[in-house]
N, CA, C and O of each residue as an XYZ file, in Angstrom:
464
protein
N      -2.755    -42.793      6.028
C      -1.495    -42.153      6.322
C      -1.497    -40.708      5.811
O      -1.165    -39.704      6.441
N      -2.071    -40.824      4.157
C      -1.952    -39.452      3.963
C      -2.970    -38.604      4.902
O      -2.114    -37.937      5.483
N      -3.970    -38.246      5.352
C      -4.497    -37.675      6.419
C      -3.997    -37.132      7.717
O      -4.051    -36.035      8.273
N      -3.424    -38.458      8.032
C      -2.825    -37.851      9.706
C      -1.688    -37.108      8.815
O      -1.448    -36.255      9.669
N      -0.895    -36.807      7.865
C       0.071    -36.329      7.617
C      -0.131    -34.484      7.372
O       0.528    -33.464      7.573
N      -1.795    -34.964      6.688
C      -2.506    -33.000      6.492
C      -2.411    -32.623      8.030
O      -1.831    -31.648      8.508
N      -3.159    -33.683      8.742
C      -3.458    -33.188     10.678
C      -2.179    -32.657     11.112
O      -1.995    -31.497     11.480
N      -1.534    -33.336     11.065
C       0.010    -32.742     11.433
C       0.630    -31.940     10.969
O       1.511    -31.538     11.728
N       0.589    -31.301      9.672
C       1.070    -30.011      8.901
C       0.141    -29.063      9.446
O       0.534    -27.983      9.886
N      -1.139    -29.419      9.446
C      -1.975    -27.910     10.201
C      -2.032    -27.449     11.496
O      -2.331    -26.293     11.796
N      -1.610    -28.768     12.661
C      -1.463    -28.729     13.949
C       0.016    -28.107     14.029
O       0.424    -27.671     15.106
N       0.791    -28.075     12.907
C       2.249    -27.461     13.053
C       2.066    -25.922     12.945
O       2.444    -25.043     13.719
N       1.312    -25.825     11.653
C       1.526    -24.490     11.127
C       0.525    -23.474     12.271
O       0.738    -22.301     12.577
N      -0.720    -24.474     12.799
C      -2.168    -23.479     13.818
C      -0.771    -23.090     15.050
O      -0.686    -21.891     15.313
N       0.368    -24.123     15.840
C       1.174    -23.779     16.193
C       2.177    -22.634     16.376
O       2.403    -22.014     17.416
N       2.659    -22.493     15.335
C       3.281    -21.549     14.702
C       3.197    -20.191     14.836
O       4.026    -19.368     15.226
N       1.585    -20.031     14.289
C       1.087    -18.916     14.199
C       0.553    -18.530     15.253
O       0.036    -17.413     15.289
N       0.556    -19.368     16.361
C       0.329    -19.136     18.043
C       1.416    -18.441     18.214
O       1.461    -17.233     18.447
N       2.193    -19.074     18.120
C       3.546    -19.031     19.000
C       4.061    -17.553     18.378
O       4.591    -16.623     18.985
N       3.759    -17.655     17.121
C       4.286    -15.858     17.298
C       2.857    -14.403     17.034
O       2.849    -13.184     17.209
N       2.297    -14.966     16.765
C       1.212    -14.052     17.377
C       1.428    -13.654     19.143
O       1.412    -12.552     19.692
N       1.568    -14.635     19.552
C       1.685    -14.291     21.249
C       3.088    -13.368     21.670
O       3.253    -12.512     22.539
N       3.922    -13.897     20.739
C       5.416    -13.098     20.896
C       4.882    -11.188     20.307
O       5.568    -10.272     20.761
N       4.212    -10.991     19.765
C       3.934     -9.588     19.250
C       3.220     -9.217     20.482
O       2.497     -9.954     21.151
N       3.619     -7.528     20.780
C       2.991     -6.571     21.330
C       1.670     -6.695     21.892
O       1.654     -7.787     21.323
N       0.600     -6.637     22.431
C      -0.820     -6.096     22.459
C      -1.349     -5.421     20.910
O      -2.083     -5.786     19.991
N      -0.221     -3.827     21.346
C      -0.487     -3.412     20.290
C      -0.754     -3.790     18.487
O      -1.401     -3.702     17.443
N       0.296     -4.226     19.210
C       0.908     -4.605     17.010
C      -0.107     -6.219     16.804
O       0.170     -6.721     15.715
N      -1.275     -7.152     17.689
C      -1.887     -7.815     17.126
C      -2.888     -7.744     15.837
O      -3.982     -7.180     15.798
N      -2.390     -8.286     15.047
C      -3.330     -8.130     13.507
C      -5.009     -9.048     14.321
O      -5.366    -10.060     14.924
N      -5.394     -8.048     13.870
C      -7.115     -9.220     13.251
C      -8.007     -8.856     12.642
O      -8.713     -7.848     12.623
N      -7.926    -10.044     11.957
C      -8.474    -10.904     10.764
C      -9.707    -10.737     10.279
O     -10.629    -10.594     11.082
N     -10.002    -10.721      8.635
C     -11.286    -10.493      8.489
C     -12.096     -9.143      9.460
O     -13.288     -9.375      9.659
N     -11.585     -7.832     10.047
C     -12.454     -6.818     10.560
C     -13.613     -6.019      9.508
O     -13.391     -6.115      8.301
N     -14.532     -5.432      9.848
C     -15.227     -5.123      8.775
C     -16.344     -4.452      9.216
O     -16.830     -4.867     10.269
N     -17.023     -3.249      8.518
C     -18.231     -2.953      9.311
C     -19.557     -2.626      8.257
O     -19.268     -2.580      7.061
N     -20.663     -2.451      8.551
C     -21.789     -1.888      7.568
C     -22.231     -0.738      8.120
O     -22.270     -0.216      9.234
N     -22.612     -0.451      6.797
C     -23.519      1.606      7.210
C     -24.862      1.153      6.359
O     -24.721      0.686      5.228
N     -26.083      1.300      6.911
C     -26.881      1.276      6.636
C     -27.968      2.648      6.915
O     -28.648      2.913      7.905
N     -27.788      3.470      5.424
C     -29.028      4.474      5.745
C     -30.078      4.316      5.596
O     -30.642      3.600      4.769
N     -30.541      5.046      6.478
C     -32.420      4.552      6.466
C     -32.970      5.909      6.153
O     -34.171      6.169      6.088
N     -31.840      6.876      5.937
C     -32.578      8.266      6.189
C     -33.798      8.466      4.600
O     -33.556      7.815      3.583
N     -34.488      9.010      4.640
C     -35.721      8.995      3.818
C     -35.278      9.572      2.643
O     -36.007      9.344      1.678
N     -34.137     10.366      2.399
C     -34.077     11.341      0.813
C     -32.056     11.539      0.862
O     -31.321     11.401     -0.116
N     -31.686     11.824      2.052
C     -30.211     12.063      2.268
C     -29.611     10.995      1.525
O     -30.391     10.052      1.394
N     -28.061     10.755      0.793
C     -27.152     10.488      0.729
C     -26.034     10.432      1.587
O     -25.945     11.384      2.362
N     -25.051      9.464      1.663
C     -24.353      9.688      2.800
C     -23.365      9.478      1.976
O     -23.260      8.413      1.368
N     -22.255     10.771      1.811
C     -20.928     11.141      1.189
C     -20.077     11.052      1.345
O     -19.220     10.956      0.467
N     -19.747     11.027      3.369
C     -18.326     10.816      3.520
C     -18.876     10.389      4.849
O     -19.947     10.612      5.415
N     -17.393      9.443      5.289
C     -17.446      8.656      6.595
C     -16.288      8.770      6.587
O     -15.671      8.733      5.522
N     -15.449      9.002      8.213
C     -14.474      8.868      9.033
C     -14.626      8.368     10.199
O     -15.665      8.338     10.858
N     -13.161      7.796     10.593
C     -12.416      7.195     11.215
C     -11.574      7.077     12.671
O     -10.383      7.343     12.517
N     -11.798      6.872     13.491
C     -10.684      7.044     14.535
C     -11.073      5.708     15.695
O     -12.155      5.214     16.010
N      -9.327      5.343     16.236
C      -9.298      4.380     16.987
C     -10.139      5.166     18.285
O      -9.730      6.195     18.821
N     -11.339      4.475     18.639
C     -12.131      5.075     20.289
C     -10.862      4.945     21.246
O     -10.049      4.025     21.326
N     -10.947      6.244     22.005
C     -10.220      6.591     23.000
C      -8.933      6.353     22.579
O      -8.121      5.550     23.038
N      -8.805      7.252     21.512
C      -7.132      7.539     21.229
C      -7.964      9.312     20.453
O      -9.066      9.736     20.103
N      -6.176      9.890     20.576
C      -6.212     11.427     19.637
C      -5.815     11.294     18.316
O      -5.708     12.321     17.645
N      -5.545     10.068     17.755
C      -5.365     10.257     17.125
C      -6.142     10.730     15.815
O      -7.359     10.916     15.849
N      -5.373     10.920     14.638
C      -6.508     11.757     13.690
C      -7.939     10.631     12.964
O      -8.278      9.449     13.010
N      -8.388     11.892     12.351
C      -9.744     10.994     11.878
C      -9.408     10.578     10.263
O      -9.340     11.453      9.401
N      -9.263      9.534     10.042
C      -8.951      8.878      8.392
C     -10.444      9.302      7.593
O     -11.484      9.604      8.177
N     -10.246      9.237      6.140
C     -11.479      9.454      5.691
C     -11.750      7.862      5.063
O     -10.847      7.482      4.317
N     -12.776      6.983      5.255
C     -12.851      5.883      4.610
C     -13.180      6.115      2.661
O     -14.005      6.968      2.334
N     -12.808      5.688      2.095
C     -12.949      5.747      0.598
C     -14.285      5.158      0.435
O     -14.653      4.011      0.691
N     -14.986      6.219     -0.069
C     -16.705      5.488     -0.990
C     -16.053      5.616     -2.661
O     -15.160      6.267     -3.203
N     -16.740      4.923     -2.947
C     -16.975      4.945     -4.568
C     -17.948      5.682     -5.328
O     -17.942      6.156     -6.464
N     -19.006      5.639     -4.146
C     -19.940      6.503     -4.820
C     -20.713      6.820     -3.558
O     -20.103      6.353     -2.596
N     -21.820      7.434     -3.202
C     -22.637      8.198     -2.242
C     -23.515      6.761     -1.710
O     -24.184      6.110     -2.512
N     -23.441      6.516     -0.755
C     -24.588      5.810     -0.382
C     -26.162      5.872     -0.206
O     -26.627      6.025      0.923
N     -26.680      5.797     -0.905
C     -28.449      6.354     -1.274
C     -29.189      5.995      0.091
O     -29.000      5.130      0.946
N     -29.966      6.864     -0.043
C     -31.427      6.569      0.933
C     -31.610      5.010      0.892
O     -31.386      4.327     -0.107
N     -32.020      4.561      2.034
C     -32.692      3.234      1.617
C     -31.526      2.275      1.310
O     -31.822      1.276      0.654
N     -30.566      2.393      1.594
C     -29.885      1.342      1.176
C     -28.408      1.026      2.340
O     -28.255      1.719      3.345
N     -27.537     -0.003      2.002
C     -26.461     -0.075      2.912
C     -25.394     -0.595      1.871
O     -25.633     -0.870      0.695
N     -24.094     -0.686      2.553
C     -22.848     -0.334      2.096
C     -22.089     -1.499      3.038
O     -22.489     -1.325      4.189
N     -21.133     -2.635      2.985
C     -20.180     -3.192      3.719
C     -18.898     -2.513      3.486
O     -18.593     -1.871      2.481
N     -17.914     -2.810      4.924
C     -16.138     -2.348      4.220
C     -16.024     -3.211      5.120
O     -16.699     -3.543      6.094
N     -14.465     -3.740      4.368
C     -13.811     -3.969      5.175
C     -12.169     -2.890      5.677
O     -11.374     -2.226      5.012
N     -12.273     -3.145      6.857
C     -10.973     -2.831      7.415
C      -9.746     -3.823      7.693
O      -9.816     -4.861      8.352
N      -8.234     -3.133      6.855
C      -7.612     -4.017      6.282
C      -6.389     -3.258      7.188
O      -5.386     -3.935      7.415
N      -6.432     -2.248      7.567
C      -5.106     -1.813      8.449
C      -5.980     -0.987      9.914
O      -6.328      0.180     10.094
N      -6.054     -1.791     10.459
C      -5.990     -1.640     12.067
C      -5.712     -2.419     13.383
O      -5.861     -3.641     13.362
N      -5.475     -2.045     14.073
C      -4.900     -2.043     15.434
C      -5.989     -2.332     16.495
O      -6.486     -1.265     16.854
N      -6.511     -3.350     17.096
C      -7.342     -3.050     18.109
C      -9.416     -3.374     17.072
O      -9.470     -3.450     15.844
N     -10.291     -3.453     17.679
C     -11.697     -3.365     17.476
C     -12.269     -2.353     17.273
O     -12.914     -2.142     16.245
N     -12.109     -1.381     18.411
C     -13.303     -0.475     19.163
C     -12.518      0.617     17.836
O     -11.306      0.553     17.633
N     -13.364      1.494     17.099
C     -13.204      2.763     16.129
C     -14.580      3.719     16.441
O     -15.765      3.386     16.483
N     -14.008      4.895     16.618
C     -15.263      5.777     16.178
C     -15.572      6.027     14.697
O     -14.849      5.781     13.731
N     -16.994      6.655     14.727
C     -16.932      6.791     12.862
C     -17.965      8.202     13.061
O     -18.831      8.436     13.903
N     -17.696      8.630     12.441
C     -18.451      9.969     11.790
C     -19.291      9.815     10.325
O     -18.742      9.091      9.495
N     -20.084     10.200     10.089
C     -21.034      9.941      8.841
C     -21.761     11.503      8.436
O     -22.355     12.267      9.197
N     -21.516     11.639      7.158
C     -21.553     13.041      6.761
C     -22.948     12.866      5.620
O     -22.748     12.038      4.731
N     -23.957     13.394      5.603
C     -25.156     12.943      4.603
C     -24.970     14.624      4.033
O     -24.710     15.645      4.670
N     -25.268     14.369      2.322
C     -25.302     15.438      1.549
C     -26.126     16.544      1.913
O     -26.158     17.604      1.288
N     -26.973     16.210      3.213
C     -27.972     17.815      3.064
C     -27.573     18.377      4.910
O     -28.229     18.889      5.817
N     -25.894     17.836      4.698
C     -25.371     18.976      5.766
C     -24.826     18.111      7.258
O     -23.724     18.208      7.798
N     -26.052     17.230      7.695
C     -26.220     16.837      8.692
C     -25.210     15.430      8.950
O     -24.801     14.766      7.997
N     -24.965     15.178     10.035
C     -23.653     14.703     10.342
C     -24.308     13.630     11.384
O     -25.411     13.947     11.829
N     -23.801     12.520     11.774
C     -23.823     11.207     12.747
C     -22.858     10.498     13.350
O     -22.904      9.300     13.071
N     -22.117     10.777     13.981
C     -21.038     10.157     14.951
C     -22.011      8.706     15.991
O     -23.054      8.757     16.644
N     -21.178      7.724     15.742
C     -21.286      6.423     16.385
C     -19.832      5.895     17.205
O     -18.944      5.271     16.622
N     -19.798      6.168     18.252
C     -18.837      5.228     19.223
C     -18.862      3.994     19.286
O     -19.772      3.180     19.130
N     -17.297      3.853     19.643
C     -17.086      2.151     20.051
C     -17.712      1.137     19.183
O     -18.386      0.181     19.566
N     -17.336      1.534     17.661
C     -18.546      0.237     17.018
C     -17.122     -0.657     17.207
O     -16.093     -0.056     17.516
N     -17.111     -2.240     16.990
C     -16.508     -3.058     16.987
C     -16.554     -3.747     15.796
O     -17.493     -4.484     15.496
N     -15.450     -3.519     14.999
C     -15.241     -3.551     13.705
C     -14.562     -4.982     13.749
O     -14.044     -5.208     12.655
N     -14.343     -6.316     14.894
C     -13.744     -7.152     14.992
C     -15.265     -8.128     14.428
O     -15.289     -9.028     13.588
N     -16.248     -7.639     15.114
C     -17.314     -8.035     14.761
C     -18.575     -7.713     13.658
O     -19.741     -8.086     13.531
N     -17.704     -6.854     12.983
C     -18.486     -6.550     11.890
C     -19.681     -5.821     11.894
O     -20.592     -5.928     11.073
N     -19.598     -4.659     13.396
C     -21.106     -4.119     13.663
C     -21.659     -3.531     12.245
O     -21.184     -3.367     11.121
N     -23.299     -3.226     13.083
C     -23.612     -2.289     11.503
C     -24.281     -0.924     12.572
O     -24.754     -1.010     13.705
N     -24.077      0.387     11.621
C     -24.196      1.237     11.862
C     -25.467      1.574     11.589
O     -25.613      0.927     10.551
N     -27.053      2.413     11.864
C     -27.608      2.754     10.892
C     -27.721      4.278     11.298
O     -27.721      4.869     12.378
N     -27.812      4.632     10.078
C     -27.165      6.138     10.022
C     -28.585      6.808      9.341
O     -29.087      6.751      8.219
N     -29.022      7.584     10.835
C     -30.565      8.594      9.841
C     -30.370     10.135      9.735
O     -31.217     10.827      9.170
């Protein structure tokens, strides 16, 4: 008894959260867990700063927060905790000047970037 009673509280609540997820906008759908990786491969560069923008919108470019420089040889996960939609452009800025723009990564799926 106690069992079918969990089945039925989660078949209520998976409900629920249908029923008004579907009532919201296109726009205004949240999702869950988004997230992406930067992986440099470049041979000596650091990569200092990375930005932001929803692909195929004007809107502006966010700067993502590092903690510290991402080294040669190594990679970095984020997650994304306020957006709208998958598809983001990103820009990638390495300390000796040189710059890397990547389209349409899909941050629903957690692409990875590698940035030389």
């Amino acid at each position: 008894m106690q069992v079918l009673k969990h089945t039925v509280i989660a078949f209520t609540l998976a409900a629920g959260f249908t029923a008004t997820s579907a009532n919201r906008p296109a726009s205004a759908q949240l999702v869950a867990a988004a997230g992406f990786e930067v992986i440099n491969i470049h041979a000596s560069a650091r990569i200092h700063g990375i930005w932001m923008a929803r692909s195929g919108t004007s809107e502006p470019w966010s700067p993502v927060t590092l903690s510290s420089a991402i080294g040669s040889q190594t990679y970095r996960s984020f997650t994304v905790t306020d957006q709208s939609g998958c598809l983001y452009d990103f820009t990638v800025r390495f300390d000796d000047g040189a710059a890397q723009t990547f389209d349409k990564v899909d941050v629903c799926k957690k692409q990875k970037m590698i940035a030389s």
